[in-house]
VOTOR-385968 format. One record per residue: y, z, x of N, C-alpha, C in turn; residue in one letter. Coordinates in steps of 0.2 Angstrom, whole numbers. Example, Ala and Ser with C-alpha at 12.3 -4.5 7.8 and 13.67 -1.06 7.14 Angstrom:
// VOTOR-385968
((-28 39 66) (-22 39 62) (-16 39 66) a)
((-11 35 64) (-5 36 68) (0 39 64) s)
//
This chain:
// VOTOR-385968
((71 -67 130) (68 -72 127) (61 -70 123) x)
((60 -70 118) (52 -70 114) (50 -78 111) x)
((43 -74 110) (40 -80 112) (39 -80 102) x)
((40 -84 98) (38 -84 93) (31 -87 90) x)
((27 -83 88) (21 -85 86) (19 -92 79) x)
((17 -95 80) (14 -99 75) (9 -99 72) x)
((9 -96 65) (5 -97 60) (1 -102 57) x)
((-4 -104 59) (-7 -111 57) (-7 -110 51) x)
((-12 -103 49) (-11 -103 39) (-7 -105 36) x)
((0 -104 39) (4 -107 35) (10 -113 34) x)
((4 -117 38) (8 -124 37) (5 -129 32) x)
((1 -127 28) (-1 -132 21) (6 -129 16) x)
((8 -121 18) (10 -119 12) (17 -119 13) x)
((21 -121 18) (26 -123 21) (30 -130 17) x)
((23 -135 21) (23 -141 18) (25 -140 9) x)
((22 -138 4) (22 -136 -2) (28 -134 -2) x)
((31 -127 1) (35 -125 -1) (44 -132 1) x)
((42 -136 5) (47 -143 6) (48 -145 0) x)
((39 -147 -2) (40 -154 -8) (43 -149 -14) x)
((44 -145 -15) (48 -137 -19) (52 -136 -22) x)
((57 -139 -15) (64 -134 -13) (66 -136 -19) x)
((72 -131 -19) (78 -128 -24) (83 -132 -23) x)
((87 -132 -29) (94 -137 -28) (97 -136 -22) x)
((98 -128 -22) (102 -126 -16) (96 -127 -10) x)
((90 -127 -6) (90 -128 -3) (91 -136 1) x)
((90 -140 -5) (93 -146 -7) (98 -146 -3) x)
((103 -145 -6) (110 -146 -4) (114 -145 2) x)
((109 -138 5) (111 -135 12) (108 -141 17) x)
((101 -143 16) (97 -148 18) (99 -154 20) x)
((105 -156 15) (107 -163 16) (112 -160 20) x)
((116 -154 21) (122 -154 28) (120 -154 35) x)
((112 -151 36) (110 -150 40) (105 -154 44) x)
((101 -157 40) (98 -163 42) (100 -165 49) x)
((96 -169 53) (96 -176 56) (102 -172 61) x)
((102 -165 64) (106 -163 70) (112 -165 67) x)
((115 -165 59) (124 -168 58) (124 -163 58) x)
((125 -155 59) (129 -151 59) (132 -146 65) x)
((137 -148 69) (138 -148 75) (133 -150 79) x)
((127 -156 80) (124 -157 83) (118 -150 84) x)
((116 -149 80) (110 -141 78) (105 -143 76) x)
((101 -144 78) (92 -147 74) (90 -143 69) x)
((88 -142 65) (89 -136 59) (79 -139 59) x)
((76 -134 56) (68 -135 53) (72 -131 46) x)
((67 -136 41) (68 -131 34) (58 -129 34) x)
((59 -121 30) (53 -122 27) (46 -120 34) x)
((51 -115 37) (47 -114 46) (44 -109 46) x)
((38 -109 47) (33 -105 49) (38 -102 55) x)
((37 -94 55) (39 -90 61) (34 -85 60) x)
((30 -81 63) (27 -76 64) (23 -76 58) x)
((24 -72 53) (17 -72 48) (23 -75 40) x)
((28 -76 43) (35 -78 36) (37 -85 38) x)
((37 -86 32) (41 -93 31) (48 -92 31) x)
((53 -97 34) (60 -96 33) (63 -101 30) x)
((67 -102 25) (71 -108 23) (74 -115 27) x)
((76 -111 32) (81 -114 39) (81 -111 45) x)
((78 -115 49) (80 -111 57) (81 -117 63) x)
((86 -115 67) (87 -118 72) (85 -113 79) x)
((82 -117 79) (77 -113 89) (85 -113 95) x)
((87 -119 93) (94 -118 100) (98 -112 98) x)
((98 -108 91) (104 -103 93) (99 -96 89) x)
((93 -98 86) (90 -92 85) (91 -89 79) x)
((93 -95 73) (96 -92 68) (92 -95 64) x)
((91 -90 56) (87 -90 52) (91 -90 44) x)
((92 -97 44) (96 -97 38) (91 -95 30) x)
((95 -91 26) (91 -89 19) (95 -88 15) x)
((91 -93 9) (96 -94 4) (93 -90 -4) x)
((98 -83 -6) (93 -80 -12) (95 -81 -18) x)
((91 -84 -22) (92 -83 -29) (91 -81 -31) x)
((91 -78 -38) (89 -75 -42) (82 -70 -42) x)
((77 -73 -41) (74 -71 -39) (71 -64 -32) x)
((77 -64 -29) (77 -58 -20) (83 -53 -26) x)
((85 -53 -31) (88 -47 -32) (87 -42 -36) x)
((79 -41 -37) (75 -36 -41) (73 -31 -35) x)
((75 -25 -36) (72 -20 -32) (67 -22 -24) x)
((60 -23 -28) (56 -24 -22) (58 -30 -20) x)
((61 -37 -22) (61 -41 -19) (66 -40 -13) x)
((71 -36 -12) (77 -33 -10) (72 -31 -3) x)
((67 -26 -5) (66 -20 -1) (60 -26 5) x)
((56 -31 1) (52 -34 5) (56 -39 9) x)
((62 -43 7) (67 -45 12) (71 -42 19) x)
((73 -36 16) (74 -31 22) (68 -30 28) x)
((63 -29 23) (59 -26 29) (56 -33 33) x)
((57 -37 30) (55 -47 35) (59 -46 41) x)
((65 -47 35) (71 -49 43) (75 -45 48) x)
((71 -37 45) (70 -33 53) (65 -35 56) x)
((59 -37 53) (53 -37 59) (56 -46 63) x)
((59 -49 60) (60 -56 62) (67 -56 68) x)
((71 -50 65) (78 -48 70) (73 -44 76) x)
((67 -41 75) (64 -37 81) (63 -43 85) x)
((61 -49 83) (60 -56 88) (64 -61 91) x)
((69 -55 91) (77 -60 94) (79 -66 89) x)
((78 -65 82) (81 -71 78) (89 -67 75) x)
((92 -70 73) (98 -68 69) (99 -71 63) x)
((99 -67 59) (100 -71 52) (107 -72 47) x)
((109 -77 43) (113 -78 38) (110 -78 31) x)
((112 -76 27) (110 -73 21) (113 -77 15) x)
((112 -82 11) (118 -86 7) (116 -83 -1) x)
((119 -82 -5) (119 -82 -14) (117 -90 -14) x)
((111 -90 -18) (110 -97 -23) (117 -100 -24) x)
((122 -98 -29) (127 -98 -30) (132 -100 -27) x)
((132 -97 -21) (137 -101 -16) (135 -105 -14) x)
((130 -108 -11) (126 -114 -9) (130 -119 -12) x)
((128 -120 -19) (129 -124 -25) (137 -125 -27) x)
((141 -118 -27) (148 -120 -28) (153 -120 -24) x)
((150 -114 -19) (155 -116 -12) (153 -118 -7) x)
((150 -123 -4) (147 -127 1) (153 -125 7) x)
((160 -127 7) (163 -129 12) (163 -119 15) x)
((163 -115 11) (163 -109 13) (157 -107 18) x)
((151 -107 14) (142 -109 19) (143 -112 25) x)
((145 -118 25) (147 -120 32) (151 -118 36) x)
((158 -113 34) (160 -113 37) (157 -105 42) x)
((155 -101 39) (151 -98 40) (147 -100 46) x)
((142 -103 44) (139 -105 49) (141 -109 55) x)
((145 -112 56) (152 -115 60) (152 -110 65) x)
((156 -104 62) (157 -97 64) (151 -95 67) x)
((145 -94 67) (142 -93 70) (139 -96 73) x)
((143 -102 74) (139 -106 81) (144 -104 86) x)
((151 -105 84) (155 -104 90) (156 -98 93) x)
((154 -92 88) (152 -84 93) (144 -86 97) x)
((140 -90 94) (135 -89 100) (135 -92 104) x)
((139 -98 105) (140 -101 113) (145 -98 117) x)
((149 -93 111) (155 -90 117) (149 -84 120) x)
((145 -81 119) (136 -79 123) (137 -80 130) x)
//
């Protein structure tokens, strides 16, 4: 079990990056909201160690990210990698979604992540 540090610096900028969000953050947000997704508490917009993550749920340790357009230029690629090793160093596991899919294949995203709820409780 690790213990995940909280950044205070960046809970103004968390908060900002909420009132923000993207269509597709939007849209994952309303499946996941209010514990309806298999009953999974999700935080969007989570301070974790010195990175923001788009979706995390503490009961299964998973760090939902959603990339647009923006994470598929060279460095943006290379500074994602190196986040979510240092964040998979901290016992998190991540799902990785396309902008794209979010927005046109939802029932796919879920089911995904469905999938990984029911390999983490067979755990």
């Amino acid at each position: 079990m690790y213990f995940l540090l909280y950044n205070r610096s960046l809970k103004e900028f968390s908060r900002d990056l909420r009132g923000h969000s993207t269509l597709s953050e939007i849209l994952l947000w309303q499946k996941l909201r209010a514990s309806q997704f298999r009953g999974c508490a999700f935080n969007r917009q989570k301070p974790l160690g010195n990175y923001i993550v788009d979706f995390y749920c503490k009961k299964l340790n998973l760090v939902i990210e959603i990339d647009g357009d923006s994470h598929f230029d060279y460095q943006s690629m290379v500074e994602d990698e190196q986040r979510q090793k240092i964040l998979e160093g901290m016992g998190l596991h991540f799902l990785r979604f396309n902008d794209v899919d979010v927005k046109k294949n939802m029932p796919w995203v879920l089911s995904e992540i469905g999938y990984f709820i029911d390999e983490f409780e067979t755990l």
